[in-house]
Residue, then its C-alpha position, 0 to 999 in steps of 0.5 A: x502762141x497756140x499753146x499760151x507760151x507766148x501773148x502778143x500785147x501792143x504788137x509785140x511778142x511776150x512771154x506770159x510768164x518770168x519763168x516761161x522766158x527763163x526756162x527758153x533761155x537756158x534751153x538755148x545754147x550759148x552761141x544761140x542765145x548770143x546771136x538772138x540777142x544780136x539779131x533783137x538788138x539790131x531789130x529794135x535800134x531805132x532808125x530814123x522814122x522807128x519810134x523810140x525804143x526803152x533803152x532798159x531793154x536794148x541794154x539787156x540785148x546789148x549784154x547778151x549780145x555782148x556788144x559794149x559800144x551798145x551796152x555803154x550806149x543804153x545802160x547810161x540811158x536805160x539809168x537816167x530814165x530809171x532814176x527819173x522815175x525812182x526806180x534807183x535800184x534799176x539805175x544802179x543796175x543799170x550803171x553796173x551794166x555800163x561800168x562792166x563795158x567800161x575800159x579802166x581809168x578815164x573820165x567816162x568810168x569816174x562819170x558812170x561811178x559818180x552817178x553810181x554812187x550817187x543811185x546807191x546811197x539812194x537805195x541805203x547801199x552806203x558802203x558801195x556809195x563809198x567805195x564808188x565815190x572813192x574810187x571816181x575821186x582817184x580816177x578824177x585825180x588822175x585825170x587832172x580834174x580837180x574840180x571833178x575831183x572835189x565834187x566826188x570828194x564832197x559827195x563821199x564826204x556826205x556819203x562817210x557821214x550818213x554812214x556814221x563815218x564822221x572820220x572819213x568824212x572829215x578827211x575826204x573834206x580836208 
């Protein structure tokens, strides 16, 4: 604080500058940082009487910390609030966070590519909106959810022909 490192705003302690934080970070040994990540994730999990935490920051904590029950908590809720918002790019960062947590195959990892995919188109990422798509249509085939499945179909169907791919959208279709 006394050499402006760091500011206090709304009762909390922030770096003044990207580049401050930055250079603190890679000063800081591995075994540090991970256990400063998992002693600010666990201060800023909201009891019972705390106000609401921004699930954005407790994913980031929860991946330094390397914590996947956290990071498959927060990266889908850091998600929805940032795709409410429009900030789709921060979505999909965000369900990429969630997805690198995710065990293969199940239904939470079709989920999260869905939803994936669907933050991708928005942002023009056409080719891994596709390539989403495709591989949640197969993990909802492999469930045995054929109603999931068609929608995933449907969607990449969309996704092949706005991407100029009149093809591969008709045959998602068929």
């Amino acid at each position: 604080l006394a050499s402006g490192v760091l500011a206090v705003q709304d009762g909390d302690y922030q770096f003044r500058h990207e580049l401050a934080r930055q250079t603190v970070l890679e000063a800081l040994t591995p075994t540090r940082r991970l256990a400063l990540h998992r002693l600010v994730l666990q201060a800023l999990r909201p009891q019972d009487a705390a106000p609401r935490a921004d699930p954005a920051r407790l994913a980031h904590h929860a991946v330094g910390a390397c914590d996947e029950a956290a990071i498959l908590r927060w990266a889908p809720a850091a998600a929805r609030e940032a795709a409410a918002r429009g900030a789709h790019r921060q979505a999909a960062q965000q369900l990429e966070r969630a997805l690198g947590a995710t065990p293969p195959g199940g239904t939470l990892r079709a989920t999260l590519l869905d939803d994936l995919a669907a933050e991708q188109q928005f942002c023009g990422r056409l080719d891994a909106a596709i390539a989403a798509r495709t591989e949640a249509a197969a993990m909802w085939r492999a469930a045995g959810d054929a109603g999931r499945e068609a929608q995933s179909l449907a969607r990449l169907a969309h996704s092949s022909v706005i991407a100029g791919q009149n093809a591969a959208g008709a045959a998602a279709l068929d």
